[in-house]
C-alpha positions as CSV (number, residue, x, y, z in Angstrom):
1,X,-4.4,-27.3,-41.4
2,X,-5.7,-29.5,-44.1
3,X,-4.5,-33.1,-44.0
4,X,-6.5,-34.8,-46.5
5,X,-8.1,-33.7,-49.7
6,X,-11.0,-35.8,-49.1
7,X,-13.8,-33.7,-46.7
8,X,-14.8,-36.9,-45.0
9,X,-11.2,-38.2,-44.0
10,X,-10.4,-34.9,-43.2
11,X,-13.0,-34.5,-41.0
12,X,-12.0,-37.9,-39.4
13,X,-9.2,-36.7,-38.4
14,X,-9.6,-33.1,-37.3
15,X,-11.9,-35.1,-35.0
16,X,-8.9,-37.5,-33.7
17,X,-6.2,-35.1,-33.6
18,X,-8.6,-33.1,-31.2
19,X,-8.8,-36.8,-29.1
20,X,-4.9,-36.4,-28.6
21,X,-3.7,-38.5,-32.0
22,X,-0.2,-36.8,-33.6
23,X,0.0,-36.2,-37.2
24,X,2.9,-35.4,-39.3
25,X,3.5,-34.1,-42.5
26,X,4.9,-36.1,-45.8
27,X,5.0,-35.0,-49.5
28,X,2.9,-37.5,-50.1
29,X,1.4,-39.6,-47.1
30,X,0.6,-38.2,-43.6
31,X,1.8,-40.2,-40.7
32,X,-1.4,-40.2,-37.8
33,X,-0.4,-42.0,-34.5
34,X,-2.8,-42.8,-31.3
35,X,-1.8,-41.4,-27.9
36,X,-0.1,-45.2,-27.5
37,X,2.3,-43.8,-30.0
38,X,2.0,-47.2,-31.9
39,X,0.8,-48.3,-34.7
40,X,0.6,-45.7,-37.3
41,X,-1.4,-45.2,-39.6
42,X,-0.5,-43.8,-43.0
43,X,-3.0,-41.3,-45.3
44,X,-2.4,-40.3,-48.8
45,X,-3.1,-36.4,-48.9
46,X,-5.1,-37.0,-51.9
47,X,-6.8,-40.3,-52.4
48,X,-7.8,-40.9,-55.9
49,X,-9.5,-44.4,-54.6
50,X,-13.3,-43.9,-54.6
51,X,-13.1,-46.5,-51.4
52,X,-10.7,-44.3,-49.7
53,X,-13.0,-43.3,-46.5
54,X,-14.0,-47.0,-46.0
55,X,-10.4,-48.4,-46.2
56,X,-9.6,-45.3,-43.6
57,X,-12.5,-46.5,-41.2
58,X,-10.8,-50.0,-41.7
59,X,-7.4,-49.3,-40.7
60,X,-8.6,-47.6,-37.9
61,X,-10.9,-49.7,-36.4
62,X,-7.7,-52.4,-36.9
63,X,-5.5,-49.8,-35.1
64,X,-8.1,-49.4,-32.3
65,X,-8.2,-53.1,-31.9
66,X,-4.2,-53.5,-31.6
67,X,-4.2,-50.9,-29.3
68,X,-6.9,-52.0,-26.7
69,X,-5.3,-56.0,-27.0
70,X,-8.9,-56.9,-28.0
């Protein structure tokens, strides 16, 4: 399954569903959630942003953070 048009993203998350994250399919955005089931994080299946892998890494890191209460 391809979830992002961008290789790196992609690749980012190939690598997280693997860990145990969900994803699920929009028409436009894709929905990935942590094991915790909360929060989610939303990704554009093609990201026209030229900043889009280091907003990704962003969100994530923040989701990581909520998650572990640090």
């Amino acid at each position: 399954m391809k979830y992002c048009s961008n290789k790196e993203v992609d690749r980012l998350i190939r690598q997280l569903v693997s860990q145990g994250w969900g994803f699920r399919r929009g028409s436009k955005h894709g929905r990935l959630t942590p094991p915790s089931g909360w929060p989610t994080l939303t990704v554009s299946r093609s990201p026209s942003d030229c900043r889009s892998l280091q907003n990704f890494r962003r969100d994530l890191r923040s989701a990581q953070v909520g998650v572990n209460g640090e």
